[in-house]
C-alpha positions in Angstrom: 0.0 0.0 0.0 3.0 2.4 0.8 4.5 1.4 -2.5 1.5 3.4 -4.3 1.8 6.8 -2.2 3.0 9.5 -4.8 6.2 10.2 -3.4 5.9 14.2 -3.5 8.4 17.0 -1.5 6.2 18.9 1.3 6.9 22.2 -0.4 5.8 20.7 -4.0 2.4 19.4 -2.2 0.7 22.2 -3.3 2.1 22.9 -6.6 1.3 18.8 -7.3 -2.1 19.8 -6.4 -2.5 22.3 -8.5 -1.7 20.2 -11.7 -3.9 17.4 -10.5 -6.9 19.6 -10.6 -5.8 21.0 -13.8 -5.4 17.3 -15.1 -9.0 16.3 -14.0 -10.4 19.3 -15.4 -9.7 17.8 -18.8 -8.5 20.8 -20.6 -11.4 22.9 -19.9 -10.9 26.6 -20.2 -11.4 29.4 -17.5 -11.0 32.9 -18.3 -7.4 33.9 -16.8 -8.9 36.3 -14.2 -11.4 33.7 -12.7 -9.3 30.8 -13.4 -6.8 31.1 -10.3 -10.0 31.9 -8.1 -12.4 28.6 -9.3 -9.1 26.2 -8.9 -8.3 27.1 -5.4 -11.9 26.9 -4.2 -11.3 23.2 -5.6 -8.5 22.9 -4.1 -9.9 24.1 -1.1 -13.0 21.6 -0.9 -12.0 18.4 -3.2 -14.7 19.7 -4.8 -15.2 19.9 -8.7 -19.0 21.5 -9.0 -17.2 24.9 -8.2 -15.8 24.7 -12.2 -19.8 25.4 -12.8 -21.3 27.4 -10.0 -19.4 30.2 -9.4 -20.5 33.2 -11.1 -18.5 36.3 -11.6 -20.0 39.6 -12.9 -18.4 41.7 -15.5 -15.1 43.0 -14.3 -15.2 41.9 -11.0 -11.7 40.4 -10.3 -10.1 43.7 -12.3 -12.0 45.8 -9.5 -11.6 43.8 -6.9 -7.7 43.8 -7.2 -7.5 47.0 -7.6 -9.4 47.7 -4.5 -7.4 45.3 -2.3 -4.3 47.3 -4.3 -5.7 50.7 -3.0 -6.1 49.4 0.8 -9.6 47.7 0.6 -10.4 46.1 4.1 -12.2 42.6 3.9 -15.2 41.9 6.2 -16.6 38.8 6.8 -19.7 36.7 9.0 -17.7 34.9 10.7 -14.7 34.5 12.8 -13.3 31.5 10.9 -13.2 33.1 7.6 -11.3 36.2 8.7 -8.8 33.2 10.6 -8.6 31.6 7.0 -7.2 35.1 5.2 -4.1 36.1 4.8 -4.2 39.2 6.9 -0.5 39.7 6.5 -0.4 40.0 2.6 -3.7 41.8 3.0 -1.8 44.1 5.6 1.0 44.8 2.9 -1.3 46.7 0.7 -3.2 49.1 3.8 -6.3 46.3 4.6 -7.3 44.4 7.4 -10.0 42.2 7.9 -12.4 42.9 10.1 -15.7 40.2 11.9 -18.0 42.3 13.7 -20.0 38.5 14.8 -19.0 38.8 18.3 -19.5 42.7 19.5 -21.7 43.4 22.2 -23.2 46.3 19.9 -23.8 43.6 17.3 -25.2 41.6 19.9 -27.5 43.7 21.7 -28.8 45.7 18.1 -29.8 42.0 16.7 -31.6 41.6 19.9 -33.4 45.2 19.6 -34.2 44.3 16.1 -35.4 40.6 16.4 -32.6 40.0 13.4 -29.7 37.9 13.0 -26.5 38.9 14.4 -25.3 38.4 11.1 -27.7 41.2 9.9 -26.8 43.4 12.6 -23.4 43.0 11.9 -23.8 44.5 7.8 -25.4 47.3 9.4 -21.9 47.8 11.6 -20.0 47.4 8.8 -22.8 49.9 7.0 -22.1 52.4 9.5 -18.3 52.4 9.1 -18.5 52.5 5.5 -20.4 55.8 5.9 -17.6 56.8 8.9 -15.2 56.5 6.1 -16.5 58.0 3.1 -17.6 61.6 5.7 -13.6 61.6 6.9 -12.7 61.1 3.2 -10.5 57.8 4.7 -12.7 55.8 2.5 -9.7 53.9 -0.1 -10.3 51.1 -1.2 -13.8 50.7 0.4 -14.9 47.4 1.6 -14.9 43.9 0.1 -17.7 41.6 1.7 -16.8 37.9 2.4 -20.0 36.3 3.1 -19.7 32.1 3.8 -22.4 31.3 6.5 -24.8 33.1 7.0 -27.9 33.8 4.2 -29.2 36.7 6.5 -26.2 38.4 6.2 -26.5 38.8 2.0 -30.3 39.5 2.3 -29.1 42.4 4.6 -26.3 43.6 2.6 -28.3 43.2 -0.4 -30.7 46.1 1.3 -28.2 48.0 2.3 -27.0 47.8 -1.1 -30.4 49.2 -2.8 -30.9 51.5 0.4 -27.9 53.4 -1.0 -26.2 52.4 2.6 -23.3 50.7 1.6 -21.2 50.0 -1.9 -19.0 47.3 -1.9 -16.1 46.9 -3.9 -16.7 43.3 -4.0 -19.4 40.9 -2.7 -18.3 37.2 -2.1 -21.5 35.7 -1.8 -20.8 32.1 -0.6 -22.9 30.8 2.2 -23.2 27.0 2.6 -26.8 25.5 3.5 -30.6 25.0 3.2 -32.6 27.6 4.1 -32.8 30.8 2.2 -29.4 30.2 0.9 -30.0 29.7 -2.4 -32.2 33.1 -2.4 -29.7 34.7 -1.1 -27.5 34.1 -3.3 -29.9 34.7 -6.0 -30.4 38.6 -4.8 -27.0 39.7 -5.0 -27.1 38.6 -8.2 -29.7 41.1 -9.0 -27.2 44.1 -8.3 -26.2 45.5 -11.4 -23.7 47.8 -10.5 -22.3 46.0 -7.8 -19.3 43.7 -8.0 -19.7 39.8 -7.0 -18.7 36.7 -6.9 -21.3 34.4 -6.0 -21.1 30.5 -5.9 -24.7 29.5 -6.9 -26.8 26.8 -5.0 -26.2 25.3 -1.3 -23.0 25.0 -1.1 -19.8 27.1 0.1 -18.5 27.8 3.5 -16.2 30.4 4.9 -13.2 28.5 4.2 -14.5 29.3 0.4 -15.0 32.6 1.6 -11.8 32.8 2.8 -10.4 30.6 -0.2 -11.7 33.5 -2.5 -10.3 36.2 -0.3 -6.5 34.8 -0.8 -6.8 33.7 -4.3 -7.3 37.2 -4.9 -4.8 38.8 -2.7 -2.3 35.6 -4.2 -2.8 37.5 -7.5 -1.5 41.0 -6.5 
């Protein structure tokens, strides 16, 4: 049995990976801006379906890096995505990434509200958005990682239209049943906003993050 282990160097693991995905694709073709982006989320999850459900609007990797470039921060839904990104490259270029999940504000407005705190927590990220923008702080805006939580796209998505917010990017990749793939389906709607959504019920924030570092990787 130890005779059939591909004998591969721990700093080629990766790079080995890589080509194997490439190999099982079969030749198919990805444009060269969402290519990088669709193989590690298949990297990331062993998972081939994300060659077809990932949908990219016009542009959207082009702004993105260019926002991550001019000091875009990253926020996500949940603590485990923001451990998953690469806060130090992020850091290179002005950004940080920011999960507002656990703050007793968030806490206590979701409460108030009878919301989610993953709502509540868009509306924090809302509100610093506008903070910027009146301090004229407001490079590179803010790119939203979204990999749990449906309530927190239906929220953004009405901040969104409300005029409250604009993203430079929305990573819309929540994993589940309910409401996830409608969800999904609104942020699809916005026309002028940047997104990246993976259709359906799956994703997760390590796609979220997956996303996050494919872009950053790159710069």
């Amino acid at each position: 049995m130890l005779g059939e282990l591909e004998q591969v160097r721990p700093a080629d693991i990766e790079k080995r990976s890589f080509e194997m995905i490439t190999e099982e694709l079969g030749g198919r073709k990805f444009p060269p801006e969402t290519e990088p982006i669709i193989k590690r989320c298949i990297h990331t999850s062993a998972d081939f379906d994300y060659a077809d459900n990932l949908v990219f609007s016009d542009n959207a990797v082009e702004r993105a890096l260019q926002a991550l470039k001019n000091g875009a921060s990253i926020v996500t839904d949940t603590q485990m995505a923001k451990a998953g990104i690469n806060k130090k490259r992020l850091s290179q270029y002005g950004g940080e990434v920011l999960c507002f999940m656990s703050d007793e504000d968030v806490a206590q407005a979701a409460a108030e509200n009878g919301t989610t705190r993953a709502a509540a927590s868009m509306d924090k990220a809302a509100e610093l958005y506008r903070k910027r923008q009146a301090e004229g702080s407001g490079d590179g805006g803010l790119i939203f990682a979204i990999g749990n939580a449906p309530t927190a796209l239906v929220r953004l998505y009405e901040l969104v239209r409300e005029g409250g917010v604009k993203p430079e990017l929305i990573i819309g990749v929540p994993v589940g049943f309910v409401n996830v793939v409608q969800a999904k389906e609104l942020i699809l709607e916005l026309s002028d906003t940047p997104y990246i959504v993976a259709r359906g019920r799956k994703g997760g924030s390590n796609i979220a993050a997956c996303i996050c570092n494919a872009l950053l990787y790159m710069l």
